[in-house]
C-alpha positions as CSV (number, residue, x, y, z in Angstrom):
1,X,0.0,0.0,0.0
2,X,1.6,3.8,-0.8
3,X,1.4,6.4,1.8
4,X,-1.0,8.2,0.0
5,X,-3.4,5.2,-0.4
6,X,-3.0,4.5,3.6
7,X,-3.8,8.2,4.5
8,X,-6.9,7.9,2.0
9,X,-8.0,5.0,4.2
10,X,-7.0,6.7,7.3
11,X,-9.0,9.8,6.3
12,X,-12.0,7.5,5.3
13,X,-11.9,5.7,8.5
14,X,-11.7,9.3,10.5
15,X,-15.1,10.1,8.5
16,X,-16.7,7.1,8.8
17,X,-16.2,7.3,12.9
18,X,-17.0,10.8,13.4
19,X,-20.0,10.1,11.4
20,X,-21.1,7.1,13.5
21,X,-20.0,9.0,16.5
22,X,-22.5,11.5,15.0
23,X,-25.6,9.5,15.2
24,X,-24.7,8.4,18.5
25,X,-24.5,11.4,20.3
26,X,-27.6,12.3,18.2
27,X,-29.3,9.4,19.3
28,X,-28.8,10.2,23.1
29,X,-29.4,13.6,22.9
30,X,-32.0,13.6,20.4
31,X,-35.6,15.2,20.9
32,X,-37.1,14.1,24.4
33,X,-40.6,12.9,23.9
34,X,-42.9,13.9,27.2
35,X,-45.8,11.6,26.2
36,X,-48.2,14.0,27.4
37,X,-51.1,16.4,26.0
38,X,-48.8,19.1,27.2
39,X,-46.0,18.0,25.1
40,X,-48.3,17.3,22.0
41,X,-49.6,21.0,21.8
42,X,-46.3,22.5,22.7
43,X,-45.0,20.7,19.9
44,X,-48.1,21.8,17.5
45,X,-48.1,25.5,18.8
46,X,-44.7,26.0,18.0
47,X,-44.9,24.3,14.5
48,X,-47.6,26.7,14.1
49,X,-46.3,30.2,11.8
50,X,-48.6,32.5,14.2
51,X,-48.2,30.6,17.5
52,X,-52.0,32.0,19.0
53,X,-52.9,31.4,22.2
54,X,-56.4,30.0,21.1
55,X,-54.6,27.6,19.0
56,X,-52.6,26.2,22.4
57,X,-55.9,26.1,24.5
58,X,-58.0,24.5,21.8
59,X,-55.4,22.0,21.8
60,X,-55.0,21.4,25.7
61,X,-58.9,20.8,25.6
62,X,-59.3,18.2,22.1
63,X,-55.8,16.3,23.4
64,X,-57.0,13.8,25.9
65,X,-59.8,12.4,23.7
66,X,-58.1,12.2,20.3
67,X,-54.3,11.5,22.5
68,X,-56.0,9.0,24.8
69,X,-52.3,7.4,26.0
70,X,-48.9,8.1,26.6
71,X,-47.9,6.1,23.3
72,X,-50.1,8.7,21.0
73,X,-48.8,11.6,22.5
74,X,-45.3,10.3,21.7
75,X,-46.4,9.4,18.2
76,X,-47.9,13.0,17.5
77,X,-44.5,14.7,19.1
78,X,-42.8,12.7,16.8
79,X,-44.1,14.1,13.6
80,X,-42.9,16.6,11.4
81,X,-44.3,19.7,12.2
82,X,-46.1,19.5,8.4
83,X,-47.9,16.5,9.7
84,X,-48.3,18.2,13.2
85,X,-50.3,20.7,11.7
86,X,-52.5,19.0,9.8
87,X,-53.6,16.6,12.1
88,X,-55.0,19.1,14.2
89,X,-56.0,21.9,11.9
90,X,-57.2,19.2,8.8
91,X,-55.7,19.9,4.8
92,X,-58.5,22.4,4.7
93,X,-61.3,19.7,3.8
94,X,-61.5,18.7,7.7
95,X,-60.5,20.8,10.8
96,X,-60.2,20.0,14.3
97,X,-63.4,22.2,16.5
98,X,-63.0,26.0,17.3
């Protein structure tokens, strides 16, 4: 092997690990999932462009009967805040009550 084909493989090996290192760190200090109504509309309110009060308490009051366990809550907190918002406001065919 030449020294330039060694630190190629060195310099591959330094990415790959800082990489992997990467997701680890990510993994452990990824986004914290509350499993609660209060974490659900947090997440909503502040994937929301106008953040309104209204929006937050509408929420807070429609959470525990459409996020009846710990499980959905995590599943909604999970979602990308596109998907966030349009399971509570609707794709403008369907909308959550006012």
């Amino acid at each position: 092997m030449t020294p330039r084909a060694a630190l190629r493989a060195i310099a591959s090996a330094l990415v790959i690990a800082a990489a992997l290192t990467g997701c680890l760190i990510r993994g452990l200090t990824g986004p914290r999932y509350t499993g609660t109504c209060d974490g659900a509309c947090e997440h909503y309110v502040a994937c929301k462009a106008d953040h309104h009060e209204a929006d937050r308490q509408r929420c807070r009051a429609e959470c525990p009967t459409v996020l009846a366990d710990r499980d959905a809550a995590i599943a909604f907190e999970s979602l990308s805040c596109t998907d966030a918002v349009e399971f509570i406001d609707g794709d403008g065919r369907y909308t959550a009550e006012r």
